[in-house]
C-alpha positions as CSV (number, residue, x, y, z in Angstrom):
1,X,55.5,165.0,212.2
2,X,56.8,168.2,211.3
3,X,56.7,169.8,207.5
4,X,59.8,168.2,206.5
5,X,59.0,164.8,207.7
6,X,55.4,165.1,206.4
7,X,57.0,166.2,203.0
8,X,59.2,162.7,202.5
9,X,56.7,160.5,204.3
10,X,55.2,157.9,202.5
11,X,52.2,158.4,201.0
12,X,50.9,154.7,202.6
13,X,51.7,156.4,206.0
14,X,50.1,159.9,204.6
15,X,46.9,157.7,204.1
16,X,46.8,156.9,208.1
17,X,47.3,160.0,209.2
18,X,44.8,161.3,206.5
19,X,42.4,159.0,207.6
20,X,42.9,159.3,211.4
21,X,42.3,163.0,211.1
22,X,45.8,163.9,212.6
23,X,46.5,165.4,209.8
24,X,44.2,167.1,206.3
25,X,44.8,167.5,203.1
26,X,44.5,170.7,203.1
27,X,47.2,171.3,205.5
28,X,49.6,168.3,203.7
29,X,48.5,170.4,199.7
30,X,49.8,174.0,201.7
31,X,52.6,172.0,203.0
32,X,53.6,171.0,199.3
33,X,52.8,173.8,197.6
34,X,54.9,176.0,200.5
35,X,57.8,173.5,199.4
36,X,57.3,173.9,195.6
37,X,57.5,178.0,196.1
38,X,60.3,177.8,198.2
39,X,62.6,175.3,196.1
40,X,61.2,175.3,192.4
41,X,63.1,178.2,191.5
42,X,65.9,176.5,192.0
43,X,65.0,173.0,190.3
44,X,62.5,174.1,187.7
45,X,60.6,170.7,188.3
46,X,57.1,172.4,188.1
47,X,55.9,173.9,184.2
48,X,52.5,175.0,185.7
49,X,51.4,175.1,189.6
50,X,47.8,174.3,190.1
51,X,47.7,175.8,193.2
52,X,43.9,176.9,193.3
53,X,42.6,173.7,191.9
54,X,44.7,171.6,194.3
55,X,43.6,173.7,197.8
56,X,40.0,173.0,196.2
57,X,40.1,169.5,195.6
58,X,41.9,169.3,199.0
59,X,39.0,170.9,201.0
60,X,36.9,168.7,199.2
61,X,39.1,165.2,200.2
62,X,38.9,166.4,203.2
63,X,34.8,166.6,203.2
64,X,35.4,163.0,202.1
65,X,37.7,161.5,204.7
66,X,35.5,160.0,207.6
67,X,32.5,160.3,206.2
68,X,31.6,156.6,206.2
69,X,31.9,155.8,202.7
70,X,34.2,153.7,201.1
71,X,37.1,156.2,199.9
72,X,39.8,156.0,197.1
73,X,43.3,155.0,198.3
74,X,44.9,158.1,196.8
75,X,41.8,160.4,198.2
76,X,43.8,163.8,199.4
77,X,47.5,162.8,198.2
78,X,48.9,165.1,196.9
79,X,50.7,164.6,193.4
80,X,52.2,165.2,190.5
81,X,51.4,164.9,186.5
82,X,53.7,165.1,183.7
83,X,53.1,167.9,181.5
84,X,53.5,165.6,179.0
85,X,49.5,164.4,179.8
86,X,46.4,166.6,179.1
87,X,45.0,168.1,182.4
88,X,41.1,169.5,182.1
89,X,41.4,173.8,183.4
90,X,45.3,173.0,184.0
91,X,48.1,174.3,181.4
92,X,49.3,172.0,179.4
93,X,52.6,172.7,177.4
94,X,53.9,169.5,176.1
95,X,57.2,171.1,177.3
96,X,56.7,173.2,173.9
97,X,56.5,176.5,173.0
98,X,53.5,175.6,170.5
99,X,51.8,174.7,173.5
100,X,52.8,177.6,176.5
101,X,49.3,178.9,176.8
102,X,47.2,175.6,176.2
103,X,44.4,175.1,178.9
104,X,43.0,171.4,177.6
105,X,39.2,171.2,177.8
106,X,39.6,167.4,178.3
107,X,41.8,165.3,180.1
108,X,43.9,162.4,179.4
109,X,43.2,159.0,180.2
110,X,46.0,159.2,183.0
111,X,45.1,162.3,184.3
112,X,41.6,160.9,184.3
113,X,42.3,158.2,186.4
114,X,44.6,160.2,188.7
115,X,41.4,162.7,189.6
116,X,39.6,159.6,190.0
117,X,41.6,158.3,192.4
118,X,40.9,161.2,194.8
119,X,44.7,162.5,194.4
120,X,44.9,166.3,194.6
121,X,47.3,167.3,191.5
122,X,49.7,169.9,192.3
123,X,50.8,170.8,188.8
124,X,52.7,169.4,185.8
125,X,56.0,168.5,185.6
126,X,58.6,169.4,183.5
127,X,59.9,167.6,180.3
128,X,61.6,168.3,176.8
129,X,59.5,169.4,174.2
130,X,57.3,166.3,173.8
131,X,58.8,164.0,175.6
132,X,61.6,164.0,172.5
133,X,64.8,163.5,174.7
134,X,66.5,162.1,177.8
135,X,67.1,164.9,179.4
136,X,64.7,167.8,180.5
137,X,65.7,171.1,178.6
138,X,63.1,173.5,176.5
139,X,62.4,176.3,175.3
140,X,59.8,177.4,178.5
141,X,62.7,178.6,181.0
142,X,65.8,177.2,182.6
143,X,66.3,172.9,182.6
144,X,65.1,170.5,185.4
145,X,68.0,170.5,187.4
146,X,69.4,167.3,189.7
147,X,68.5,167.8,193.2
148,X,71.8,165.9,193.9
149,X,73.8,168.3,192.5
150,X,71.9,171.1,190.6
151,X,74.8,171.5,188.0
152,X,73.7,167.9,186.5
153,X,70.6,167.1,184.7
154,X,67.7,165.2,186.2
155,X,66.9,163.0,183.3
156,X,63.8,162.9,181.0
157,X,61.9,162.6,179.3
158,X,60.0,162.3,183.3
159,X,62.9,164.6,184.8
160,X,60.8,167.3,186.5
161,X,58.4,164.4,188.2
162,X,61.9,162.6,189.9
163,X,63.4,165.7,190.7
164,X,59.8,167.0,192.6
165,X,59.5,163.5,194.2
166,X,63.5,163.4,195.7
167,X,62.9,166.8,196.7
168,X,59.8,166.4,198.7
169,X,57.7,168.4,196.1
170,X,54.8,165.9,196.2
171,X,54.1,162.3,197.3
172,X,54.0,160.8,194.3
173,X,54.4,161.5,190.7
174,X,52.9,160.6,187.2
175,X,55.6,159.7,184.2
176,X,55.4,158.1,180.9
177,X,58.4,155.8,178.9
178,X,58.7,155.9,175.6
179,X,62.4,154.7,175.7
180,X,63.9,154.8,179.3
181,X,61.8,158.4,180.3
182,X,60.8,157.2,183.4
183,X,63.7,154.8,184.5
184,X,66.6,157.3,183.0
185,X,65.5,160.0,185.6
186,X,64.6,157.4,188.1
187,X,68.2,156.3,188.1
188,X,69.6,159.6,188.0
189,X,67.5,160.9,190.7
190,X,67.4,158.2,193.1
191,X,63.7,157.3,193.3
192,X,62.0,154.5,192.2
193,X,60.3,154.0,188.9
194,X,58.4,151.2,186.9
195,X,57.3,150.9,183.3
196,X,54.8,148.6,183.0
197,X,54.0,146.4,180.1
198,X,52.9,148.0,177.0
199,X,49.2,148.0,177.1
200,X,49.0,147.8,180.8
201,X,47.9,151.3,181.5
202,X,45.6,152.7,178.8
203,X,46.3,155.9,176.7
204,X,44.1,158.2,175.0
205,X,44.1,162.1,174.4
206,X,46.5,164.0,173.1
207,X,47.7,166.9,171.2
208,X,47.8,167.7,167.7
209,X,47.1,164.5,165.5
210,X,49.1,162.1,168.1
211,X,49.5,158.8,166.6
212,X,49.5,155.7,168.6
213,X,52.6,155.4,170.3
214,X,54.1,152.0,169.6
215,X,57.1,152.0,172.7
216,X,55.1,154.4,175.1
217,X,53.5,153.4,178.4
218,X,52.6,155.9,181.1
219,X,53.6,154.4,184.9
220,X,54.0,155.5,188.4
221,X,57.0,157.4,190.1
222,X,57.7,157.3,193.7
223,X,59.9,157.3,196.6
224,X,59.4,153.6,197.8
225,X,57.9,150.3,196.2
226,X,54.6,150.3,197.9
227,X,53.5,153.7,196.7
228,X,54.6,152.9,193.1
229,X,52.5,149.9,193.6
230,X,49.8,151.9,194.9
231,X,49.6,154.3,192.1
232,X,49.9,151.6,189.2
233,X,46.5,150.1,190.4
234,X,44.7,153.7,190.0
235,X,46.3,153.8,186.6
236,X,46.7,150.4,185.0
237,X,43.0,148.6,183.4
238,X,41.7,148.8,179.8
239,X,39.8,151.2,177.9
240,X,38.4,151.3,174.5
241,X,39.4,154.2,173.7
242,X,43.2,152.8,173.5
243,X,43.5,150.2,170.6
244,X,46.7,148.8,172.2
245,X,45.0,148.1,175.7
246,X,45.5,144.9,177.4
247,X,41.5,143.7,177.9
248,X,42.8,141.7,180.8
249,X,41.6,142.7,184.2
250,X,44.5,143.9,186.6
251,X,46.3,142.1,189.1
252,X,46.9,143.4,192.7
253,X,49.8,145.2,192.8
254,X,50.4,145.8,196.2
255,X,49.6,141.9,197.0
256,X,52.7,139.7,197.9
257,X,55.3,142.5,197.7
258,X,56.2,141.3,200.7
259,X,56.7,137.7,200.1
260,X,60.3,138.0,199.5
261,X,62.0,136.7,196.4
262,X,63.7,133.6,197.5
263,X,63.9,131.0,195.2
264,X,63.4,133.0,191.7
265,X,65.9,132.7,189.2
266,X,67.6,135.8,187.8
267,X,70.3,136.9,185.2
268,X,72.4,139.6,185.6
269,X,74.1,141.2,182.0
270,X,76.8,144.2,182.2
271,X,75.8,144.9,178.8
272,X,73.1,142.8,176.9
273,X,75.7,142.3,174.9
274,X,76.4,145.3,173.2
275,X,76.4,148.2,175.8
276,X,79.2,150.9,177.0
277,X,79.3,151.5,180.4
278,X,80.9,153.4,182.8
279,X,83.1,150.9,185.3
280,X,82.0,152.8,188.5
281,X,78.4,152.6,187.2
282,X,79.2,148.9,186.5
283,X,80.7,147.9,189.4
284,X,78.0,149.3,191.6
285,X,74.9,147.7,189.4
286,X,76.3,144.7,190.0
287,X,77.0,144.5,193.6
288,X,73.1,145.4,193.4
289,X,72.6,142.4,191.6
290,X,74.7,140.2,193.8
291,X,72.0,141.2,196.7
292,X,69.9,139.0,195.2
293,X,71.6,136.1,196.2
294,X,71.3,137.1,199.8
295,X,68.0,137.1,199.3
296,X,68.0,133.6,198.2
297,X,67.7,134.0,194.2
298,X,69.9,132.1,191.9
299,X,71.9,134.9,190.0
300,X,73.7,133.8,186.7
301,X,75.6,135.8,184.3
302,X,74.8,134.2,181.0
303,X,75.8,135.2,177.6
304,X,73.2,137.6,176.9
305,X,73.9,138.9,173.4
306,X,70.7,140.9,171.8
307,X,71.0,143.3,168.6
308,X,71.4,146.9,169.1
309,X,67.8,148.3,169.1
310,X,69.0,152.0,168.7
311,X,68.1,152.5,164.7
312,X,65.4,150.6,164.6
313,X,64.0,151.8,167.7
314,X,64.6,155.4,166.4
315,X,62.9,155.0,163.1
316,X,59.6,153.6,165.1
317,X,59.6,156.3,167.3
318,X,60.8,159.2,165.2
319,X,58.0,158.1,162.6
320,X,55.6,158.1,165.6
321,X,56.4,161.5,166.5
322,X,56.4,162.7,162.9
323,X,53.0,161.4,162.6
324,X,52.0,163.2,165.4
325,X,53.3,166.3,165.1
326,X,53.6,167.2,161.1
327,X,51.4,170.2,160.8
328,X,53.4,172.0,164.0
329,X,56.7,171.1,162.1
330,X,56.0,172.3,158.6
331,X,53.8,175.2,159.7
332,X,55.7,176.6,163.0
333,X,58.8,175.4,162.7
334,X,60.9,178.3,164.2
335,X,59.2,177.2,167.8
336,X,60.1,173.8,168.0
337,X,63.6,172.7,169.7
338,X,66.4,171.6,167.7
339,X,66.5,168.0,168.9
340,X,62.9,167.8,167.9
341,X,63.5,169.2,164.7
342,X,66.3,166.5,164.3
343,X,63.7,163.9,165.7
344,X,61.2,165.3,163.0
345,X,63.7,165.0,159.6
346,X,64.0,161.6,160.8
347,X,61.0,160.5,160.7
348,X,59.9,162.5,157.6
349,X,62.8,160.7,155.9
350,X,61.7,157.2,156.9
351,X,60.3,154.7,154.2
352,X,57.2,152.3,154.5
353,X,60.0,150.0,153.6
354,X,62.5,151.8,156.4
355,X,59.6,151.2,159.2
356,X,58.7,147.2,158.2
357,X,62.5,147.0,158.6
358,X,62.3,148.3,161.9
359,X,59.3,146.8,163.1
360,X,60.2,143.3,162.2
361,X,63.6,143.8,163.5
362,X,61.9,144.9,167.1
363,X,59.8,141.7,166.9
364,X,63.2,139.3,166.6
365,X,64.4,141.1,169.2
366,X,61.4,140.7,171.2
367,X,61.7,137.0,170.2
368,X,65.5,137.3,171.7
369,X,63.9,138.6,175.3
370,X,61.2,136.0,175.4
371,X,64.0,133.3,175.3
372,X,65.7,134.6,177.8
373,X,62.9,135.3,179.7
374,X,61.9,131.6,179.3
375,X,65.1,130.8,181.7
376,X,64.6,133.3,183.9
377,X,62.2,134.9,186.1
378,X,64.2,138.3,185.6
379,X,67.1,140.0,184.4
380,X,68.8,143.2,186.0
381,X,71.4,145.3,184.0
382,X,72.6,149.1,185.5
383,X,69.5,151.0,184.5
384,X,71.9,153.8,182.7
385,X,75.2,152.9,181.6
386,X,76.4,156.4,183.5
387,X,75.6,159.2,186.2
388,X,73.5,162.0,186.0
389,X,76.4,164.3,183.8
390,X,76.1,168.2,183.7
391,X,73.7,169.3,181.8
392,X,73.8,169.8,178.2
393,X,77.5,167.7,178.5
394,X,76.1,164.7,177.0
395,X,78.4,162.4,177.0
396,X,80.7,161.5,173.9
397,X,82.9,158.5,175.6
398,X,81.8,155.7,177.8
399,X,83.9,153.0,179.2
400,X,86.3,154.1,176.7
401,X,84.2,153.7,173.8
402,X,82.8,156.5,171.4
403,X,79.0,156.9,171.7
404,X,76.6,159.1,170.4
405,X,76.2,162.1,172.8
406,X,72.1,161.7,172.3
407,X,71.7,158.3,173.2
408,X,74.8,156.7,174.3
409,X,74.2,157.1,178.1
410,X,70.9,155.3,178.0
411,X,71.4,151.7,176.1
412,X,69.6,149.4,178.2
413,X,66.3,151.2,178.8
414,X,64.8,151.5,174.8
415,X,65.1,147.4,174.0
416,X,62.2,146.8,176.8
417,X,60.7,149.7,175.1
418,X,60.1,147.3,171.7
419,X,59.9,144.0,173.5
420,X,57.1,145.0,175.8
421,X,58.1,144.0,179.0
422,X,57.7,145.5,182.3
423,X,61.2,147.0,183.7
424,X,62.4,149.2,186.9
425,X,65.1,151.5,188.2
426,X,65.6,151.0,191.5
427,X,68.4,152.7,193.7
428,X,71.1,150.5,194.7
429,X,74.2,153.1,195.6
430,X,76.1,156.4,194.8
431,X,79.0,157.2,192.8
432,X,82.3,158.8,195.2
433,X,80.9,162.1,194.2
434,X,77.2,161.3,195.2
435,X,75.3,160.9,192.5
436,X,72.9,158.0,192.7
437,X,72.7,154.6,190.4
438,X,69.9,152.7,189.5
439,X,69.8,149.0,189.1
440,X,67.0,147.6,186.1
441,X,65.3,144.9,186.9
442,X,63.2,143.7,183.9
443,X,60.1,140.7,183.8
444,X,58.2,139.0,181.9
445,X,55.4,140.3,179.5
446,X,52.5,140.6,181.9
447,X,54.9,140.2,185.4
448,X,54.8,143.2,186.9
449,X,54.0,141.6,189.8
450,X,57.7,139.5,190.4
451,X,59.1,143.2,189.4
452,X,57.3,144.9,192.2
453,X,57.9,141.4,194.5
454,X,62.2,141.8,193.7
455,X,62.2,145.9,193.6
456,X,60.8,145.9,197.5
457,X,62.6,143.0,198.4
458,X,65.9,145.0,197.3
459,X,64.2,148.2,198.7
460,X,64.1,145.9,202.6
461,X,67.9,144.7,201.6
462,X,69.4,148.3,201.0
463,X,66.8,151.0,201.9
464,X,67.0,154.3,200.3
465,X,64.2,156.2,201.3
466,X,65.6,158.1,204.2
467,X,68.4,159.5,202.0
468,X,67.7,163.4,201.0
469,X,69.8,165.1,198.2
470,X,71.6,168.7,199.4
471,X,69.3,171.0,198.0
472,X,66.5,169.8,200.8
C-alpha cells in the first residue's frame, strides 16, 4: 500500500500488516502525522498534536509486535482523542480558553483505556468550548471545517474527531454524546458513529468540579463497523470510580456482526412524532431504511408519537454544566463563549422544582421508548433532520417549519440521550450537492450488539468506506 491507501485502510487490516511486519507503527504514526501537517491547516480538526509522545509510543508498539506475547488489538494504531477527555503530558483545552495551556497530570478514564489498549494517540480533537454545542466553533482559532465542503461545519460537539477520521487523519477516533455529539458529526461527516448505552463505558476525571453527567456517554468513531466495534471493547467495562457504571461484564462486540439481520423486526419514524426535517434528508433516510427489507427485516412505520425532550433535556444538561463549571463562570467570565454563557444562565436559573420536572418528564419518555422497543428490535429515523449547513448559518427553517437555530437541526439524537439507549449514525447517501446523510439506528437498553449486527449489515448493503471527501 502506498500512504494514501495506508491512511483510509482499516485499522482491522492495519493490524495484519502490523503484525506481519510489512508494515510499523512507526512508519504508519509518521505517515499520519505527515497527513495532519499537511491538511490540518485547512480543517482545524487537531487542538494539540502529540507528535513526540506518539513517535515514542510507536517505537515502543513496535518493540512489542512479534515478540511472542499476547498483544492488545489496538497495539500501534494510531488514533485520536477528543480534547474534551483529560490526556496525562498532553494539552488539554476543553475547547476553552480557561483551559489553552492545561497539561493534565492524570488521565481520563477513556484516555486510560485508550493507552491501555496499545493505541498510539496522535492528539486531541477539536470541539466547542466543553462540548456545549453541535457544532465545533471556539475561541482557540478558526472552526472544524467539513471535509466535504470546507465552507460547512463538521458537527460537534465530536466534530474535529469525524472530520480527522474522513480525512485520513488517524484510524480511528475517540468521541463522547451528551445529546447527538457523536452521531451529529457522524452524519454530517460520513463516518460511522455509536453511542452506547449510558453506563456502558465508564467516566471519571475531569476538569473543574464536573458533575456527573446524566445524558453523557463517551463511544467510538470510525470509518467502518468493525473498527467501531473494535474500539468499544477497549473502552466499554465498569469502574468504581463512575457511580453510573453498568457492573455487568461486556459483551463481544465484534462477535456476530456478521450474522446478518434477517428476521429482526424494525420501525422506521420520519419524525418520532414531533420533528422538522428537511424532505431531501427525508427521502434519503428512508430509502436507507427500506434496505432493511432486502436484508430480510420486517420494516413498519407505526405511529411513533413521543414528547419533545428539548426543555427538559436542556434544563438536565444545562444544570449539569452549571454544576460543573460555576466557579469559571462567575470568576472568568469574559473567556468563556457566548453559547456557553447562554448554556450557563440557564442552568443557574433552573429550580430544584424545574430539574424534578425535567427528570421525571425524561423518565415518561424513557417509559415511551421502552414500549416501543418492546415491539421492536430497532427503530431508525434520519440521524439529523438536515445537511451539514455553513458554518455559523444555523438554521432557522426546516421543512418549512420555524426552529430554533441552536437546536432545530438535531431533534432525533437528544431523546436517546435521556432514555439510555444505544443509537448510531451510519451513512446511507448524499444530498445533489454532496454532502452526506446519516441514517439512526437505535436499540434496546443494553443492545449494542443488534446495533452493531444492523449498522454492518447496512455497511455490506451500501458500502461507504471507499468514498473520500475533496479536500483528500
Amino acid at each position: 500500500m502506498d500512504s494514501g491507501e495506508l491512511a483510509f485502510a482499516p485499522a482491522y487490516e492495519l493490524r495484519e500488516l502490523l503484525d506481519s511486519r510489512e508494515v510499523s507503527s512507526v512508519e504508519l504514526t509518521e505517515m499520519f502525522l505527515g497527513r495532519i501537517d499537511e491538511l490540518n491547516p485547512v480543517l482545524n480538526a487537531y487542538l494539540t498534536v502529540s507528535g513526540e509522545e506518539a513517535m515514542e509510543s510507536a517505537r515502543r508498539a513496535d518493540k512489542r509486535i512479534g515478540g511472542g506475547e499476547e498483544i492488545p488489538p489496538l497495539l500501534g494504531i494510531p488514533v485520536s482523542i477528543k480534547d474534551l477527555e483529560l490526556t496525562k503530558g498532553i494539552r488539554s483545552t476543553m475547547g476553552s480558553l480557561a483551559y489553552r495551556d492545561y497539561v493534565p497530570e492524570i488521565d481520563s478514564l477513556t484516555s486510560e483505556r485508550v493507552r491501555k489498549s496499545g493505541a498510539v494517540i496522535l492528539g486531541k480533537t477539536n470541539t466547542p468550548e466543553f462540548g456545549l454545542l453541535g457544532t465545533t466553533e471556539n475561541r482557540l482559532g478558526d472552526a472544524c471545517r467539513n471535509p466535504w465542503n470546507i465552507d460547512r461545519t463538521s458537527g460537534g460537539s465530536s466534530g474535529g474527531a469525524a472530520a480527522a477520521l474522513v480525512s485520513g487523519l488517524c484510524a480511528l477516533a475517540t468521541g463522547s454524546d451528551g445529546g447527538g455529539s457523536i452521531r451529529i458529526p457522524a452524519s454530517f461527516c460520513g463516518v460511522y458513529g455509536i453511542k452506547p448505552t449510558l453506563g456502558r463505558v465508564a467516566k471519571f476525571g475531569g476538569v473543574g468540579n464536573a458533575a456527573p453527567n446524566f445524558t453523557s456517554q463517551s463511544g467510538p468513531m470510525a470509518r467502518n463497523v468493525r473498527d467501531a466495534a473494535t474500539l468499544l471493547q477497549a473502552l466499554a467495562g465498569y469502574d468504581s470510580r463512575d457511580i453510573n457504571a453498568m457492573r455487568e461484564k461486556p459483551p463481544n462486540f465484534s462477535e456476530g456482526l456478521d450474522k446478518g439481520v434477517e428476521g429482526l423486526k424494525v420501525a422506521w419514524s420520519v419524525d418520532l412524532g414531533y420533528a422538522a426535517v428537511d424532505p431531501e434528508v427525508a427521502s434519503i433516510a428512508y430509502a436507507g431504511a427500506q434496505a432493511f427489507e432486502e436484508l430480510g427485516c420486517e420494516v413498519e412505520e407505526p405511529q411513533i408519537s413521543l414528547q419533545h425532550p428539548i426543555e427538559y433535556f436542556m434544563t438536565i444538561f444545562s444544570t449539569g454544566a452549571y454544576v460543573s463549571y460555576r466557579e469559571l463562570y462567575e470568576n472568568q467570565r469574559d473567556l468563556l463563549t457566548s453559547y456557553v454563557k447562554g448554556n450557563m444562565a440557564l442552568g443557574e436559573s433552573t429550580t430544584g422544582v424545574d430539574f424534578v420536572k425535567a427528570m421525571l418528564a425524561s423518565q415518561r419518555l424513557k417509559s415511551q421508548a421502552d414500549d416501543v422497543m418492546e415491539e421492536y428490535d430497532l427503530l431508525l429515523t434520519p440521524t439529523m433532520s438536515v445537511p451539514a449547513f455553513g458554518i455559523g448559518q444555523h438554521p432557522r427553517v426546516i421543512g418549512g417549519q420555524s426552529v430554533d437555530p441552536r437546536l432545530g437541526y438535531m431533534p432525533y439524537t437528544p431523546v436517546f440521550n435521556l432514555t439510555g439507549q444505544p443509537a448510531a449514525s451510519v451513512p446511507c447517501g448524499f444530498t445533489e450537492d454532496g454532502m452526506p446523510i446519516g441514517l439512526h439506528i437505535v436499540g434496546r437498553t443494553g443492545d449494542e450488539a443488534t446495533v452493531l449486527r444492523a449498522s454492518a449489515a447496512f455497511e455490506e448493503e451500501l458500502p461507504w468506506a471507499h468514498l473520500r471527501p475533496p479536500v483528500c
